[in-house]
C-alpha positions as YAML, in Angstrom:
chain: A
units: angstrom
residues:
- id: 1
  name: UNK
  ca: [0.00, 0.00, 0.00]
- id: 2
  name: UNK
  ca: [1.41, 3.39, -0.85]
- id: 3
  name: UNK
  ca: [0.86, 6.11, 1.34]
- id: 4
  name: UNK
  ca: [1.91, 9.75, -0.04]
- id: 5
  name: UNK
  ca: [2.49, 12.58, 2.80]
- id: 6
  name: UNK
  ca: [3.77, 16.10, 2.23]
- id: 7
  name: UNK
  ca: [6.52, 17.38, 4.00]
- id: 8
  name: UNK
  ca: [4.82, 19.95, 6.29]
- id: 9
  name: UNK
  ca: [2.58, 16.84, 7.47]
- id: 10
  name: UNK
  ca: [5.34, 14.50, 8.25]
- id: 11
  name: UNK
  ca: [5.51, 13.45, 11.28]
- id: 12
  name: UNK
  ca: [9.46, 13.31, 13.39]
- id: 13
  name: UNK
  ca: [9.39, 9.58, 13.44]
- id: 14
  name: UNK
  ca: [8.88, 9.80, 9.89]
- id: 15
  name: UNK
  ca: [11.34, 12.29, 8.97]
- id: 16
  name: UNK
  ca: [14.14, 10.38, 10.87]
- id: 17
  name: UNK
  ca: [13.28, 6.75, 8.68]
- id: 18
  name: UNK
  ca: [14.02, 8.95, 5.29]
- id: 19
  name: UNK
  ca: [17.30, 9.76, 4.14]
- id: 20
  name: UNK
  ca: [18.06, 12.51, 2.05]
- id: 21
  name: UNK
  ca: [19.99, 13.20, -1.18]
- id: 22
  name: UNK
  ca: [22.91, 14.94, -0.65]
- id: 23
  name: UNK
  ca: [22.85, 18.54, -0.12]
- id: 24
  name: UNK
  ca: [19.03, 18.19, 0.12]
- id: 25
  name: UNK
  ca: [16.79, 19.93, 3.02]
- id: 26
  name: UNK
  ca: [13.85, 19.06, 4.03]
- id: 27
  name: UNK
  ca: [13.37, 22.72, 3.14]
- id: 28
  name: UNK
  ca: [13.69, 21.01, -0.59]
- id: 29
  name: UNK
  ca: [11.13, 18.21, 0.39]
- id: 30
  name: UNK
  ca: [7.35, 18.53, -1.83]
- id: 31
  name: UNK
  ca: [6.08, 14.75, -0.72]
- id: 32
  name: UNK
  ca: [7.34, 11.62, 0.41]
- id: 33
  name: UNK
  ca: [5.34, 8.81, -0.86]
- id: 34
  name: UNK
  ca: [5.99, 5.70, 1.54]
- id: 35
  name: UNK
  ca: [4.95, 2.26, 0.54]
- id: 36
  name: UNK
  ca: [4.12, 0.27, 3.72]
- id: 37
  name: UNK
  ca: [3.97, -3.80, 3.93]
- id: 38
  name: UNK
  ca: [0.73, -5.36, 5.59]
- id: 39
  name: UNK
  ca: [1.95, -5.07, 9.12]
- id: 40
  name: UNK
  ca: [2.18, -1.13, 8.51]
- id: 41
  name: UNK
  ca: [5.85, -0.63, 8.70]
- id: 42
  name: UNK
  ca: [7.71, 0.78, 5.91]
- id: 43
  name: UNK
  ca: [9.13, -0.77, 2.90]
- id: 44
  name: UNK
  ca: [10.43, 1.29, 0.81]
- id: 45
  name: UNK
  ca: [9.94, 5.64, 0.35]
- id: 46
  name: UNK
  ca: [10.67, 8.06, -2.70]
- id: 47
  name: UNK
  ca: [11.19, 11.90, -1.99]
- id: 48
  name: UNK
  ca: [9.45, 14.39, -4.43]
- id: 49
  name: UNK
  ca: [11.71, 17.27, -4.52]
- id: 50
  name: UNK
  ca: [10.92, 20.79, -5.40]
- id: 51
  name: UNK
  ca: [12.37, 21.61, -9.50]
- id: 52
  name: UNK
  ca: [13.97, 24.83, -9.84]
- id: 53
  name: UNK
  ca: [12.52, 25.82, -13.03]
- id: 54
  name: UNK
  ca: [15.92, 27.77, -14.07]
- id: 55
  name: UNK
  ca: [17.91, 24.73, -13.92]
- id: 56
  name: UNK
  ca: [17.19, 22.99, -17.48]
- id: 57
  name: UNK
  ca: [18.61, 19.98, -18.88]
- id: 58
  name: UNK
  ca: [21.36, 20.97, -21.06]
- id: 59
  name: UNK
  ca: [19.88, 18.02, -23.75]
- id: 60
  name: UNK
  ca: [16.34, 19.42, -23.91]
- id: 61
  name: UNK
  ca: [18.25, 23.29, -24.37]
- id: 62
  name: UNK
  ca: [20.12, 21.41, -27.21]
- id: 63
  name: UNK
  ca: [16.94, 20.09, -28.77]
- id: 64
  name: UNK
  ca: [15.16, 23.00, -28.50]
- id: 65
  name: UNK
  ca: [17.80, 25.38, -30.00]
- id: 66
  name: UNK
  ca: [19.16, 23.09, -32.98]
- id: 67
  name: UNK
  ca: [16.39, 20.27, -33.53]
- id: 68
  name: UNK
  ca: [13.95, 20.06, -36.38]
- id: 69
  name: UNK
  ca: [10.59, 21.52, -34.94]
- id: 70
  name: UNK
  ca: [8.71, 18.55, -35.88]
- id: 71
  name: UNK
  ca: [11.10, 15.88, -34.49]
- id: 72
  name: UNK
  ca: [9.29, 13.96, -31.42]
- id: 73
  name: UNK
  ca: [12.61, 15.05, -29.65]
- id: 74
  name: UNK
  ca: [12.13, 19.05, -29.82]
- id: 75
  name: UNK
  ca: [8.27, 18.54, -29.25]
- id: 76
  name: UNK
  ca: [9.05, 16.20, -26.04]
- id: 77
  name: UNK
  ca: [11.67, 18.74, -25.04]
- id: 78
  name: UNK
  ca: [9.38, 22.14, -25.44]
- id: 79
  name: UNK
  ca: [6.49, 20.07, -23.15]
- id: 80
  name: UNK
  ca: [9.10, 19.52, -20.42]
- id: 81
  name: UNK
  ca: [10.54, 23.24, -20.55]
- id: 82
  name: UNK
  ca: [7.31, 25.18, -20.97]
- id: 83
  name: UNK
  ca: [8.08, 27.56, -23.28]
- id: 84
  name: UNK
  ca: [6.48, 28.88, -25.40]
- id: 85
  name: UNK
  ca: [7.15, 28.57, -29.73]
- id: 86
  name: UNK
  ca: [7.47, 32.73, -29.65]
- id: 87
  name: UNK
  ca: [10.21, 32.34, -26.54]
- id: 88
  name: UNK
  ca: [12.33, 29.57, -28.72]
- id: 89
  name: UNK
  ca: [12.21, 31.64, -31.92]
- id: 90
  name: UNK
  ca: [13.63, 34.48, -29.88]
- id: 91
  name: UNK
  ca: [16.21, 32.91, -28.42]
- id: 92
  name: UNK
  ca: [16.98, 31.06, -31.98]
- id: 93
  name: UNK
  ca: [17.34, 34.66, -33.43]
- id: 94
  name: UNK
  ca: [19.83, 35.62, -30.48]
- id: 95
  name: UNK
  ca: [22.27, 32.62, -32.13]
- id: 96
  name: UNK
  ca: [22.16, 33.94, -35.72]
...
């Protein structure tokens, strides 16, 4: 059974049975989604961090800049950064 909590509802037992990335807060913390065996206890967590939207993936930038604008790549890339068509045009112009 999965059991999803956010952060400001954990509880301190809780917090102490999850372990952190490195350099992670629990300032950084959205959700921790717990799955729990049949007796209750815990059997395994993920952590559901907060995204800094500034920080993009240097691929999807790539594919965004150089790709063909029909390529599955550049439309899978634009749906993950979302931008606008008007914003990448711009910033294609910038490069000519």
């Amino acid at each position: 059974m999965n059991k999803l909590i956010l952060a400001e509802n954990l509880t301190k037992e809780q917090k102490e049975q999850v372990i952190l990335t490195s350099g992670k807060t629990w300032d950084d913390v959205v959700a921790v989604n717990f799955q729990l065996r049949k007796d209750g206890s815990v059997a395994n967590y993920s952590v559901d961090y907060k995204t800094d939207a500034t920080s993009g993936d240097v691929v999807d930038a790539m594919s965004l800049l150089f790709a063909d604008k029909h390529s599955k790549s550049y439309q899978s890339a634009k749906n993950r950064a979302n931008v606008s068509q008007e914003q990448i045009n711009s910033a294609r112009r910038l490069l000519k």
